[in-house]
C-alpha positions in Angstrom: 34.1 -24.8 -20.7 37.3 -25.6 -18.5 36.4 -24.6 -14.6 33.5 -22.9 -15.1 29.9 -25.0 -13.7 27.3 -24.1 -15.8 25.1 -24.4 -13.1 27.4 -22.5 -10.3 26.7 -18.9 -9.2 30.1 -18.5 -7.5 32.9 -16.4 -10.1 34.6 -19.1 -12.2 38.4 -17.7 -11.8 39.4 -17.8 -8.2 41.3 -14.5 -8.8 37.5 -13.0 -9.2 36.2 -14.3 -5.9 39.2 -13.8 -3.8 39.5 -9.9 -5.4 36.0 -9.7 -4.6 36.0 -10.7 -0.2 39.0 -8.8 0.3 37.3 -5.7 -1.3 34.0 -6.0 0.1 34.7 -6.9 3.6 37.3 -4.1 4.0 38.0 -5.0 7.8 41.4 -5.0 7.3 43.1 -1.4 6.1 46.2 -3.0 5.8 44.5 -5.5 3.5 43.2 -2.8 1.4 46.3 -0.5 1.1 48.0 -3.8 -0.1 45.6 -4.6 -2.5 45.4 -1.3 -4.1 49.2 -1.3 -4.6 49.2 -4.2 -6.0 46.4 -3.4 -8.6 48.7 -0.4 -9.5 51.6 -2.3 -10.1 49.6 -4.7 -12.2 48.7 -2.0 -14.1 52.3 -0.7 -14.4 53.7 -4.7 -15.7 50.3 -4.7 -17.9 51.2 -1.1 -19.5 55.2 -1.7 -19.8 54.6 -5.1 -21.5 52.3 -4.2 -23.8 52.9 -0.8 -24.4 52.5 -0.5 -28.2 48.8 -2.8 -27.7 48.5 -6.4 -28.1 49.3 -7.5 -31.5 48.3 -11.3 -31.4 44.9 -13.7 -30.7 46.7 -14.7 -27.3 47.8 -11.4 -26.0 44.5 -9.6 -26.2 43.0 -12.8 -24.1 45.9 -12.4 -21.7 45.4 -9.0 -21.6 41.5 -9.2 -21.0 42.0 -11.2 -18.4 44.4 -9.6 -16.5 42.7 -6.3 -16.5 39.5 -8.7 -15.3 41.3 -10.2 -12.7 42.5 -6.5 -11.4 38.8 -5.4 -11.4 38.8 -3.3 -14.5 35.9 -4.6 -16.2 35.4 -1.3 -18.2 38.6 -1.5 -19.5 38.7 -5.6 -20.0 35.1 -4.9 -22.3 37.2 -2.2 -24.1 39.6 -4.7 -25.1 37.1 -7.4 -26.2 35.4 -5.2 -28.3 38.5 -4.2 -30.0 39.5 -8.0 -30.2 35.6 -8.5 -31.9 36.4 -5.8 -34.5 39.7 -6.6 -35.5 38.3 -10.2 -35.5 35.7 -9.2 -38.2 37.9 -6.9 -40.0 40.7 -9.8 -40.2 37.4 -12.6 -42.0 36.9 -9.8 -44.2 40.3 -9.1 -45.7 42.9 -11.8 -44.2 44.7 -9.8 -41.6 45.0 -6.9 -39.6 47.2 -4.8 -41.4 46.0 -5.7 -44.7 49.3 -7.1 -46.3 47.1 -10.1 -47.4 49.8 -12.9 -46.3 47.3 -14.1 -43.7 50.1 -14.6 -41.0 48.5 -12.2 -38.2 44.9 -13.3 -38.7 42.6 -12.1 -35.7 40.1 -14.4 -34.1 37.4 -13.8 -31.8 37.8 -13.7 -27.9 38.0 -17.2 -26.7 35.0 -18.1 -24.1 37.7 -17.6 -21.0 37.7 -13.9 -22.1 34.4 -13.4 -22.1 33.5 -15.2 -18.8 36.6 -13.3 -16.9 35.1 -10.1 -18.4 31.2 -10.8 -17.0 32.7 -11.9 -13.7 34.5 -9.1 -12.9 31.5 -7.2 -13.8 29.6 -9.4 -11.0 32.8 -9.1 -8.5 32.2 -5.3 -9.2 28.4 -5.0 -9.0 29.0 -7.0 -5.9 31.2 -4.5 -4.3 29.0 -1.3 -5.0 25.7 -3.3 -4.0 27.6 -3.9 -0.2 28.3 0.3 0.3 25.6 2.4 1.8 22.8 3.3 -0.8 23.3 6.6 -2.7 22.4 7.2 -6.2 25.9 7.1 -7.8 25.8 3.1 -6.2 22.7 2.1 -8.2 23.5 3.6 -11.2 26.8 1.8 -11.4 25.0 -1.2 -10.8 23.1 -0.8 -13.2 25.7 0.1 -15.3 27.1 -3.1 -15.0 23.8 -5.0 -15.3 23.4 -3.5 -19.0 27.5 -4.4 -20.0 26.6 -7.8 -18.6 23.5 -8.1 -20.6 25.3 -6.7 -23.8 28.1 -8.9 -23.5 25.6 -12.0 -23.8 24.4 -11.0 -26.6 27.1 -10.7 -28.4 28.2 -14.1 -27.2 24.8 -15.6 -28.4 25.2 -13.6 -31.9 28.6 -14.7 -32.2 27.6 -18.1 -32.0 24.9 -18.3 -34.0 26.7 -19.2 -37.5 25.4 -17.9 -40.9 23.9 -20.4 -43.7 27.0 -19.6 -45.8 29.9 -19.4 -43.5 30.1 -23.3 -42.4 34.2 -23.4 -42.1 33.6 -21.8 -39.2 30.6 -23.4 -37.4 32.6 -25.0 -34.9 34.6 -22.2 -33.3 31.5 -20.3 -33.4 29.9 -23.3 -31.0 32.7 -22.8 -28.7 31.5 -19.1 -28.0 28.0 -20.7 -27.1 27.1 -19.0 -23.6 26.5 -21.4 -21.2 24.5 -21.5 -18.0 26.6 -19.8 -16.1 26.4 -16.5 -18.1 22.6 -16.5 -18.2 23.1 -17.2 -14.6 24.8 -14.0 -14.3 22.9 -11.6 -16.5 19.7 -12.8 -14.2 22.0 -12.2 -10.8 23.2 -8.5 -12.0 19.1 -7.8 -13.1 18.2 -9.0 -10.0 20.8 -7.0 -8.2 19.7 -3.7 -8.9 17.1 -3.9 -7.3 18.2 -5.5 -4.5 17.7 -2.6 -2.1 14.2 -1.3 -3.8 12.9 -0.5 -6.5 14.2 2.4 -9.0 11.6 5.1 -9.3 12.6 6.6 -12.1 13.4 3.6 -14.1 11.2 0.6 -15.1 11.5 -2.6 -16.4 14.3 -4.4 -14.9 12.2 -7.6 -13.7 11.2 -7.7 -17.7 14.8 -8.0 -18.4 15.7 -10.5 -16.3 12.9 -12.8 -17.0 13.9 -12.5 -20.8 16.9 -14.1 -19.6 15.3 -16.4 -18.6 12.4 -17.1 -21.0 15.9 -17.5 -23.0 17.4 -20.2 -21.1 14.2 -21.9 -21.1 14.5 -22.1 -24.7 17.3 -23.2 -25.2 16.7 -25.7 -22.4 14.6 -27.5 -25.3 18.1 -28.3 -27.1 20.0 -30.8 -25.1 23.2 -29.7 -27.0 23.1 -26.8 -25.7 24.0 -27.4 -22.6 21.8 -24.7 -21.0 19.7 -25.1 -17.7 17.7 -23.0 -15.7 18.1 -23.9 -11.7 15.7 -23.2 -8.9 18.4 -20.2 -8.4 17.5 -18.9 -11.3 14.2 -18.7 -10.6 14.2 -17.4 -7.4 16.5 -14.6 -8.8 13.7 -13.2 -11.5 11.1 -13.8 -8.6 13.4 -11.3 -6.1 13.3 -8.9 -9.2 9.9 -8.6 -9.1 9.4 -9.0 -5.5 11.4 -5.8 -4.8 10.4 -3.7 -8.0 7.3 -2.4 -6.5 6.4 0.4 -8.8 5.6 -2.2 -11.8 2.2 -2.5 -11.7 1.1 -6.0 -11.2 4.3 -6.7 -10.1 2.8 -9.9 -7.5 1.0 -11.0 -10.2 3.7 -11.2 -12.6 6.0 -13.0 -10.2 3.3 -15.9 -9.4 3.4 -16.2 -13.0 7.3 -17.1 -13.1 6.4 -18.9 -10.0 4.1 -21.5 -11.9 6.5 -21.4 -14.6 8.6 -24.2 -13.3 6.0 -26.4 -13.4 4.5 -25.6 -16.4 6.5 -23.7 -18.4 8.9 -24.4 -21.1 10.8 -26.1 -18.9 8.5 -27.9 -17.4 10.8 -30.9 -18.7 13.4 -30.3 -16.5 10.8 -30.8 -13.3 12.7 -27.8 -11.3 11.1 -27.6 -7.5 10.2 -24.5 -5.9 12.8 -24.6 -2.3 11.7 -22.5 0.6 13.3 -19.7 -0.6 11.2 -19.5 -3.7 8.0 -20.0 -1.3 9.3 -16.6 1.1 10.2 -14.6 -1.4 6.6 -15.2 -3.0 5.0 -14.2 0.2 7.3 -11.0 0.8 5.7 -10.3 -2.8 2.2 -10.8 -1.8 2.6 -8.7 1.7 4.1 -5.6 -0.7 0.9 -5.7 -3.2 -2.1 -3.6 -3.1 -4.4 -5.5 -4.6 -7.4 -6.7 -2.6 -6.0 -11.1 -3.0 -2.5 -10.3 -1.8 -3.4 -11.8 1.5 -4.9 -14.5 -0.1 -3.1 -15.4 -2.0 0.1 -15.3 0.8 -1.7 -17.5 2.8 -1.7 -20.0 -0.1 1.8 -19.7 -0.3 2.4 -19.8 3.5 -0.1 -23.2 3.6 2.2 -25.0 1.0 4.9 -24.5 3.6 3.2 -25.5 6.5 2.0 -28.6 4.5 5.3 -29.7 3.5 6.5 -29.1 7.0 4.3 -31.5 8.2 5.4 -33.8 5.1 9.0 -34.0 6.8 10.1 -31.2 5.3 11.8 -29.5 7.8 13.7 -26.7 5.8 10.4 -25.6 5.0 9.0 -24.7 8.5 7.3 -21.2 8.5 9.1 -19.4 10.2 7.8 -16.5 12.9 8.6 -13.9 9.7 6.3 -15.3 7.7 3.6 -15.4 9.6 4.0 -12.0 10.8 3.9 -11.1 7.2 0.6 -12.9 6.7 -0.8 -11.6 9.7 0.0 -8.0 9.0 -1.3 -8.4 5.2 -4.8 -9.7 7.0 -5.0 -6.9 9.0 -5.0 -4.5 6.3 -7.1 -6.3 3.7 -10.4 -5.4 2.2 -11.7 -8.6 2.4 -14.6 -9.4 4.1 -13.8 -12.8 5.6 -10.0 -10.9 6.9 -11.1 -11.9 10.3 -11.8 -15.6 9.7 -9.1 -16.1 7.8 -6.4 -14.4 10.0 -8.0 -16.6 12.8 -7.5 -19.6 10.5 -3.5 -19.2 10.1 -3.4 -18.2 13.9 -5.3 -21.6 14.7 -3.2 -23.4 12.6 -0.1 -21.8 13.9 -0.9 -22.8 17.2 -1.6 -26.2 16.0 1.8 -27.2 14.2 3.3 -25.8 17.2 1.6 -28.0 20.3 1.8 -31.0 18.3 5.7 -29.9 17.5 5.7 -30.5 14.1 7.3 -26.8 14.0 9.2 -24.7 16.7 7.5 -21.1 16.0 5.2 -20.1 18.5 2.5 -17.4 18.4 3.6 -13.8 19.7 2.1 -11.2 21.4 2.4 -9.4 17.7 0.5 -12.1 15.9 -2.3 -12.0 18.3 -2.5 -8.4 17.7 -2.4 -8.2 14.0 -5.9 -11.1 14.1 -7.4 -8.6 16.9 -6.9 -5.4 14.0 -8.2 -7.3 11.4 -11.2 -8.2 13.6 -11.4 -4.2 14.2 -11.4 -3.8 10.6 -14.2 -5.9 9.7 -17.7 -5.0 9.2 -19.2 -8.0 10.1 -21.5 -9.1 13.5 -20.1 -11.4 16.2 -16.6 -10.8 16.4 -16.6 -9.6 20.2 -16.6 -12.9 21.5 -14.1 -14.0 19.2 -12.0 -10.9 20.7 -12.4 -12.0 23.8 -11.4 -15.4 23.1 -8.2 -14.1 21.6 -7.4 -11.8 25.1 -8.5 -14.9 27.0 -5.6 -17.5 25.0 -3.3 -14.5 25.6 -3.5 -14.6 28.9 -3.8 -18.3 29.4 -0.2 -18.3 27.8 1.2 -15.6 30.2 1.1 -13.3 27.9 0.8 -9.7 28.4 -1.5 -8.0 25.7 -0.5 -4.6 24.8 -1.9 -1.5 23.7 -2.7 -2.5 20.5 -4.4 -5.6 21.7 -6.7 -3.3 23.8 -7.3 -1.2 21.6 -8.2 -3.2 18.6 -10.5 -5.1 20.9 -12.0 -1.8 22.0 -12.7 -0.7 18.2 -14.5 -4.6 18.0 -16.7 -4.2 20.4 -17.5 -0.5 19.8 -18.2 -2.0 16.0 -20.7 -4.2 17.3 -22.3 -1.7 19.0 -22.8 0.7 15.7 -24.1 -2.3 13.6 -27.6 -2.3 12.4 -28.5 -5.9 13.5 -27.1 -5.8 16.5 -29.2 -7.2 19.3 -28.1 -5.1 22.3 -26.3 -1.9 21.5 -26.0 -1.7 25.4 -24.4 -4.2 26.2 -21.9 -4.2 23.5 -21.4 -0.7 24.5 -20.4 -1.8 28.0 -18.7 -4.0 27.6 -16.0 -1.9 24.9 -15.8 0.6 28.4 -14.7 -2.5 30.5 -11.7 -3.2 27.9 -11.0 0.3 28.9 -11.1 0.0 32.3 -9.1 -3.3 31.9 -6.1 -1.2 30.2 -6.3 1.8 32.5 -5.7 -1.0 35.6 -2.9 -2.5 34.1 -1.5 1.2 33.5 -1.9 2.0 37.5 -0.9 -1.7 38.5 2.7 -2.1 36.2 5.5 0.0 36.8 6.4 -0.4 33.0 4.2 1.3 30.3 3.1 -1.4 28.2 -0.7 -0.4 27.9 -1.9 3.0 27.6 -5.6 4.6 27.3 -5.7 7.1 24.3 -7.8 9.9 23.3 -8.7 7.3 20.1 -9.7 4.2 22.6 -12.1 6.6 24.8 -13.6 8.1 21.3 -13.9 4.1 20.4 -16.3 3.8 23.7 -17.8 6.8 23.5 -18.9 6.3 19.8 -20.7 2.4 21.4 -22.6 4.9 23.6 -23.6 6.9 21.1 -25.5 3.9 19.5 -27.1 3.0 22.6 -31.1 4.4 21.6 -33.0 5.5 24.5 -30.6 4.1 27.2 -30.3 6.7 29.8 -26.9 5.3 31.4 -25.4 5.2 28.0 -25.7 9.0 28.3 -24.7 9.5 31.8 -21.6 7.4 31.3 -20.3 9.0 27.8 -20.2 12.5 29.9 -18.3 11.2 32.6 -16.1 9.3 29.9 -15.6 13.4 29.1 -15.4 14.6 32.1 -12.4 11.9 32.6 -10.4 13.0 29.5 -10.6 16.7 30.7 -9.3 16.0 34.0 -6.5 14.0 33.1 -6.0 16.3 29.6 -5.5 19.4 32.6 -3.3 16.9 34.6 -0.7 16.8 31.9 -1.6 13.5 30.0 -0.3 14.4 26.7 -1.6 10.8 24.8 -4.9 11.7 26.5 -6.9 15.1 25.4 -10.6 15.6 23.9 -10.8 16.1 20.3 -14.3 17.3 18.4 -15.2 13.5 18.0 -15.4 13.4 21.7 -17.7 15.6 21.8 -19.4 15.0 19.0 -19.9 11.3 20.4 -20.8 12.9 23.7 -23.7 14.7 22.0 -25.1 11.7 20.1 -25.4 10.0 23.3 -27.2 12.4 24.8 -29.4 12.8 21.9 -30.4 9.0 21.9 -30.9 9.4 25.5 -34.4 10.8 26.8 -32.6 12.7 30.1 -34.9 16.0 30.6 -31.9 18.7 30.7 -29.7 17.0 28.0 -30.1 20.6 25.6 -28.1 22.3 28.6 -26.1 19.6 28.7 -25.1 19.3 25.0 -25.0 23.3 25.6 -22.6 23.5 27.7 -20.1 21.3 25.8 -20.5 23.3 22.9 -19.8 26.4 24.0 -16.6 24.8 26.1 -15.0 24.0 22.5 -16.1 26.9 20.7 -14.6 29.6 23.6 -18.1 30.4 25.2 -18.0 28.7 28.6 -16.2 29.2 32.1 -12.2 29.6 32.4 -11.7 26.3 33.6 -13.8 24.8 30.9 -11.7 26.6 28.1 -8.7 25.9 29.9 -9.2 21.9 29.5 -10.5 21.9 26.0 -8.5 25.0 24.5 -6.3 22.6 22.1 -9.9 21.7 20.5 -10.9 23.3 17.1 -14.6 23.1 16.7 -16.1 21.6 13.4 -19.0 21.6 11.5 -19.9 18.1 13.2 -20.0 19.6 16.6 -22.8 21.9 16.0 -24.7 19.3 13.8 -24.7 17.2 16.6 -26.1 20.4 18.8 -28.8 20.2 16.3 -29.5 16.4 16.3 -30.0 17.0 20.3 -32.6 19.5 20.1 -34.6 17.7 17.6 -34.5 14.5 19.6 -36.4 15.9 22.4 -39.6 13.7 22.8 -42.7 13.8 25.3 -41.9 16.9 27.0 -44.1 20.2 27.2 -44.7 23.1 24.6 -41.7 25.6 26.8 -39.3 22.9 26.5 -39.6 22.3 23.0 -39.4 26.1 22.3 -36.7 26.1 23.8 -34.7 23.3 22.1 -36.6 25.3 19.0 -34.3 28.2 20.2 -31.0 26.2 21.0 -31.3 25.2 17.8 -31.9 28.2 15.8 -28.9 29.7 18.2 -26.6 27.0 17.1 -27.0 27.7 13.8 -26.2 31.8 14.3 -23.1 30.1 16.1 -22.2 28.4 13.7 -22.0 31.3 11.3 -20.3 33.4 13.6 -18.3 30.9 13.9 -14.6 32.4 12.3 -13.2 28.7 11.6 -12.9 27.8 8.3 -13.9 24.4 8.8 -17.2 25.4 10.8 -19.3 26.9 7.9 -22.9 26.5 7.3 -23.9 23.5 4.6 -26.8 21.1 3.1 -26.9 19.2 6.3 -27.4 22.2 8.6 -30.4 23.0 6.7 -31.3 19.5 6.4 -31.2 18.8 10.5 -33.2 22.2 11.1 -35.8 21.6 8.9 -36.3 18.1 11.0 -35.6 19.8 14.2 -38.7 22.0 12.9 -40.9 19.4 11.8 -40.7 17.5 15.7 -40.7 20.5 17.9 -43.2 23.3 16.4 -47.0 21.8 16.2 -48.8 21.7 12.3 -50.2 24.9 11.5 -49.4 27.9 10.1 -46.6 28.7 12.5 -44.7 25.7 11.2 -45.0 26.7 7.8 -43.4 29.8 8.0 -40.6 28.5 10.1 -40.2 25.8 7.4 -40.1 28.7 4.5 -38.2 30.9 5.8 -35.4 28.2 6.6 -35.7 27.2 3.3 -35.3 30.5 1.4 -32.1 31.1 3.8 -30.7 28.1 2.5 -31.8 28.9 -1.3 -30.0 32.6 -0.9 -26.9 30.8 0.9 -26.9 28.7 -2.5 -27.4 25.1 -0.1 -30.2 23.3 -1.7 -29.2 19.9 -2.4 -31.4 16.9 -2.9 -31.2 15.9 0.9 -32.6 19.2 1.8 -35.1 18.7 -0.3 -36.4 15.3 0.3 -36.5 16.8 4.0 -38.3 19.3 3.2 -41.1 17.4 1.1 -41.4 15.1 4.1 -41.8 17.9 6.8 -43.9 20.5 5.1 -47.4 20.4 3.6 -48.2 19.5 0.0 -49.1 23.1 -1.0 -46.4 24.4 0.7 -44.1 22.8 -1.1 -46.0 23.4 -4.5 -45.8 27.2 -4.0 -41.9 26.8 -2.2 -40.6 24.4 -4.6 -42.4 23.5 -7.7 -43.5 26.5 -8.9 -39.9 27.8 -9.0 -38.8 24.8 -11.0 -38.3 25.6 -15.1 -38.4 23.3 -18.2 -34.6 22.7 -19.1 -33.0 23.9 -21.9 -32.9 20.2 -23.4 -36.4 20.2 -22.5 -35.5 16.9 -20.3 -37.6 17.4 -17.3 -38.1 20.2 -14.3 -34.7 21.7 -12.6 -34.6 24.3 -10.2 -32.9 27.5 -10.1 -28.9 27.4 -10.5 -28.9 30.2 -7.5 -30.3 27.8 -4.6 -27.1 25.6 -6.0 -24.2 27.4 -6.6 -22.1 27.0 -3.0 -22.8 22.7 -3.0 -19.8 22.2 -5.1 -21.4 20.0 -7.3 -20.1 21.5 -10.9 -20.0 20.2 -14.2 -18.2 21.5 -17.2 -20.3 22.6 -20.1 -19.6 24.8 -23.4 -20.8 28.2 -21.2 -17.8 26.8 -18.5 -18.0 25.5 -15.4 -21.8 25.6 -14.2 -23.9 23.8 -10.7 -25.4 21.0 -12.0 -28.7 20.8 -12.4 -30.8 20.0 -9.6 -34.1 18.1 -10.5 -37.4 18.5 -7.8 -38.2 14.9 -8.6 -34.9 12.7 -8.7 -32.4 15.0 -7.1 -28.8 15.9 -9.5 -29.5 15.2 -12.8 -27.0 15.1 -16.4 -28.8 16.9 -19.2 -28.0 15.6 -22.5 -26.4 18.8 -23.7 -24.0 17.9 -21.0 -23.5 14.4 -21.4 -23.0 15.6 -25.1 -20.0 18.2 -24.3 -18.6 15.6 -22.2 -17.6 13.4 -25.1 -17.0 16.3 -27.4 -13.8 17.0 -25.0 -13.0 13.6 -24.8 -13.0 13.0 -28.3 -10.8 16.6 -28.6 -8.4 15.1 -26.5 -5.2 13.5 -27.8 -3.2 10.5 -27.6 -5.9 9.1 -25.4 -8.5 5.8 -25.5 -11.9 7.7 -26.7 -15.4 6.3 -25.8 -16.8 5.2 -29.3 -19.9 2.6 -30.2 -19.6 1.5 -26.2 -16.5 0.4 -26.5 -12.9 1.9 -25.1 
């Protein structure tokens, strides 16, 4: 096909490529200014020539081409279109003007006309892909994207000859696209979404692989002359790397990934290059789904393993780990920890035997550190620590993230269920503190900071710490610090309702005689009841519903003190709860747990007997007439109160449903939980059963599928089957 490579991305005519730098770089305005008078005088020669139309086969390519070369594609496709239909009309009656003397007979555009036209597209597309974004931009890139993708068609229907028109088989051949126009509908696809996706529009990856599911077929007929390239690869891969509103779009590219091995042309043994391997883990890193860090670090692997192959173009470099690490961090995976501290080790590996130049960063420590936050798993402080350590063997200086992320580890550890010593762990979360409030005092730059969030990380270890007196001690003082340096102006450092709340559960799993007052006190601070100085500290902090749950929590923990003090932890509890309705903040209402933690605080602080049991009912018909009963509060109260009182309380309100499926209480003790179900009366509480808690009648489960199966246009549940 004269100049054109059908392997070469570049613009076949040099007119297309030089046109193309001197418009897109536009450093030069005297460059510009000359250009665009010279496109207008083009025009002028162009229109003065031909200015009754072109009448023959070689002035309509002539023409075409020159309106290509002056970047008027819109106006060159105009031409070949009329050049296609005067071409068919000619076949059908002998000429254009009908005389039947066959002198003037049309053909179709040469291949020359129709590669000028699809570069000048590209040369165009090129140009509004290098201004600033704006809307306009992308949809005249992909306006050109869909001519460019039109015009192949046409070439590929052109040259596909009928059964019964064999004369002219082999000019028909000579229209064949080659390479380099598949080539070029992929690049323009590709192109649009070069910049991100197009929310409003889908499906440009699809049509860019069908390009290439295209050349992959005709890659199977060696006349053809058609080859996808590694180029061409990575171009659908970009498409779906950057088109992140398709769903599945990772997936989909690792599918065109493993195409070149095992595709249709497989035949053609194409090699993945280190671009393909990047863009695949920029694709992974942008997914959602819970593998995407997997399956990056497969990706980033296969680089590191042909780097140590000799492979030096294929080093990782520090963006790709950085990608890696960051996609670790926010994973869902259980092992995220290991495996982040996996690619680190190996990192640090390639790079102290020298097989590659990229050396860990403060950044990559960090990002292993928050996925070590993140986990759920036991036994990741020392690992933390062994981290910090490596940091600082390297003069390194860990940052606030560091700290904090080792903090959240350690303060983790201290809230897990198997942990051995909650203490310990607990302390040892505060000396990371301490550690970062040092370095704060000792450097005159700010690179570590303490936060309100890294002081509610230690005091939330403390709070975990059961029957550990100091753990107590040291959470208020933790307090008492924020306060003071909250009144001292530290704007990154102020209490919230967690600190408090944390405070409170510290105190409660202590056994420190006056912790009641204590917790007192710091409740009525947030909620506008203490001293002046106390409200002035804590007046940016909006009380919740936590705050006085944890109130509760204290005055039931009290253990092995006399009958006054437990009434009058009985009392601060029963007070807390008045508070609480008082309480003019929409988030601090009475609910199921309130009634749930004063039932228990009842149970532990007033003896058996008949006192107990009318403190018990009575709690429990106020929660029935608030509309609070829930199957918590119930379970409660069947463990706190005597059989028969919860025979006449409970049981004897229950009534036979109307599907006559079992016992369920009244809807009235329900209505205010919020759990509501739709049924053919409306919207109704559902059904709360005495024996197994929230319960689906079948007249329920039956209107259920009655709507679904009313619905339309949508999947209905039949036989157990979607």
């Amino acid at each position: 096909h004269g100049p054109y490579h059908e392997h070469d991305f570049c613009f076949g005519r040099s007119f297309s490529t030089a046109n193309s730098s001197s418009t897109v770089t536009g450093d030069d305005n005297d460059a510009t200014s000359t250009t665009t008078s010279s496109k207008k005088e083009r025009l002028e020669e162009l229109e003065s020539k031909y200015s009754g139309g072109p009448q023959t086969t070689e002035a309509y390519n002539e023409v075409i081409a020159e309106y290509a070369e002056i970047g008027e594609p819109a106006k060159a496709e105009e031409l070949l279109s009329e050049m296609e239909q005067l071409a068919k009309q000619s076949n059908s009656d002998g000429s254009i003007d009908g005389d039947g003397d066959g002198n003037n007979i049309m053909a179709m555009p040469d291949i020359d006309s129709y590669t000028a036209v699809i570069d000048s597209y590209l040369a165009h597309q090129a140009e509004l892909d290098a201004q600033e974004k704006g809307t306009e931009l992308r949809s005249g890139i992909l306006r050109a994207a869909e001519s460019i993708d039109g015009i192949l068609k046409r070439m590929e229907r052109s040259s596909t000859p009928s059964s019964d028109d064999t004369p002219t088989k082999t000019a028909t051949i000579k229209l064949a696209p080659s390479s380099h126009h598949y080539d070029a509908a992929v690049t323009a696809w590709s192109r649009c979404v070069s910049r991100g996706p197009i929310w409003a529009l889908r499906g440009i990856p699809q049509r860019a692989q069908a390009v290439l599911e295209r050349m992959e077929a005709l890659s199977l007929d060696r006349s053809s002359g058609v080859r996808p390239t590694v180029e061409t690869y990575n171009k659908v891969i970009e498409a779906w790397s950057n088109s992140t509103n398709e769903y599945a779009f990772a997936p989909l590219a690792q599918a065109v990934y493993e195409r070149m091995g095992h595709g249709p042309a497989a035949h053609l043994d194409i090699q993945p290059d280190d671009r393909t391997i990047r863009t695949m883990i920029r694709c992974w890193t942008r997914s959602d789904l819970k593998s995407a860090a997997f399956h990056a670090t497969g990706h980033l692997m296969k680089l590191q393993e042909l780097t140590e192959k000799g492979a030096e173009d294929m080093s990782p470099t520090l963006d790709d780990y950085m990608l890696v690490f960051k996609c670790w961090s926010k994973s869902d995976d259980k092992h995220a920890a290991r495996r982040a501290q996996t690619v680190l080790k190996q990192m640090e590996r390639l790079y102290h035997q020298r097989i590659s130049d990229c050396s860990p960063t403060v950044a990559c420590y960090r990002y292993v550190l928050i996925a070590m936050s993140n986990s759920k798993l036991l036994g990741l402080g020392p690992s933390a620590d062994e981290l910090m350590a490596r940091m600082e063997d390297r003069l390194m200086v860990a940052d606030s993230g560091c700290f904090a992320a080792t903090i959240r580890v350690w303060s983790n550890s201290a809230c897990h269920k198997d942990t051995d010593d909650a203490a310990a762990d607990a302390d040892r979360a505060d000396e990371a503190l301490q550690q970062m409030k040092d370095m704060y005092q000792r450097s005159s730059q700010i690179i570590v900071k303490a936060s309100t969030s890294k002081y509610n990380d230690v005091l939330r270890a403390y709070a975990a710490c059961q029957g550990d007196d100091a753990a107590g001690w040291r959470a208020e003082e933790l307090l008492d610090e924020i306060n003071k340096l909250a009144s001292e102006g530290d704007s990154d450092v102020a209490p919230d309702a967690m600190s408090y709340v944390f405070t409170m559960n510290a105190l409660a799993q202590s056994t420190l005689p006056d912790k009641v007052a204590m917790s007192m006190k710091l409740l009525k601070e947030i909620v506008g009841g203490g001293n002046n100085a106390s409200k002035s500290k804590t007046s940016a902090v909006k009380p919740t519903v936590d705050c006085f749950h944890a109130m509760i929590k204290v005055c039931s923990s009290v253990k092995n003190v006399s009958a006054d003090e437990k009434n009058f932890a009985l009392r601060t509890a029963i007070k807390t709860v008045k508070m609480l309705k008082d309480c003019k903040s929409e988030e601090c209402k009475p609910n199921a747990e309130t009634y749930k933690l004063l039932i228990e605080a009842c149970g532990k602080l007033i003896p058996e007997g008949s006192e107990q049991q009318k403190a018990l009912e009575t709690i429990f018909n106020n929660c029935c007439r608030d509309g609070l009963v829930d199957d918590r509060v119930l379970r409660q109260f069947k463990k706190t109160a005597p059989f028969d009182l919860y025979q006449s309380t409970i049981l004897l309100h229950a009534k036979s449903s109307t599907d006559g499926d079992g016992m369920i209480l009244p809807e009235e003790w329900t209505r205010n939980i919020g759990h509501r179900v739709r049924t053919a009366e409306g919207r109704r509480p559902r059904p709360l059963s005495p024996d197994v808690g929230f319960v689906v009648t079948p007249s329920m489960a039956d209107h259920k599928m009655r709507r679904l199966r009313s619905k339309k246009n949508q999947r209905l549940l039949r036989g157990g089957r979607l």
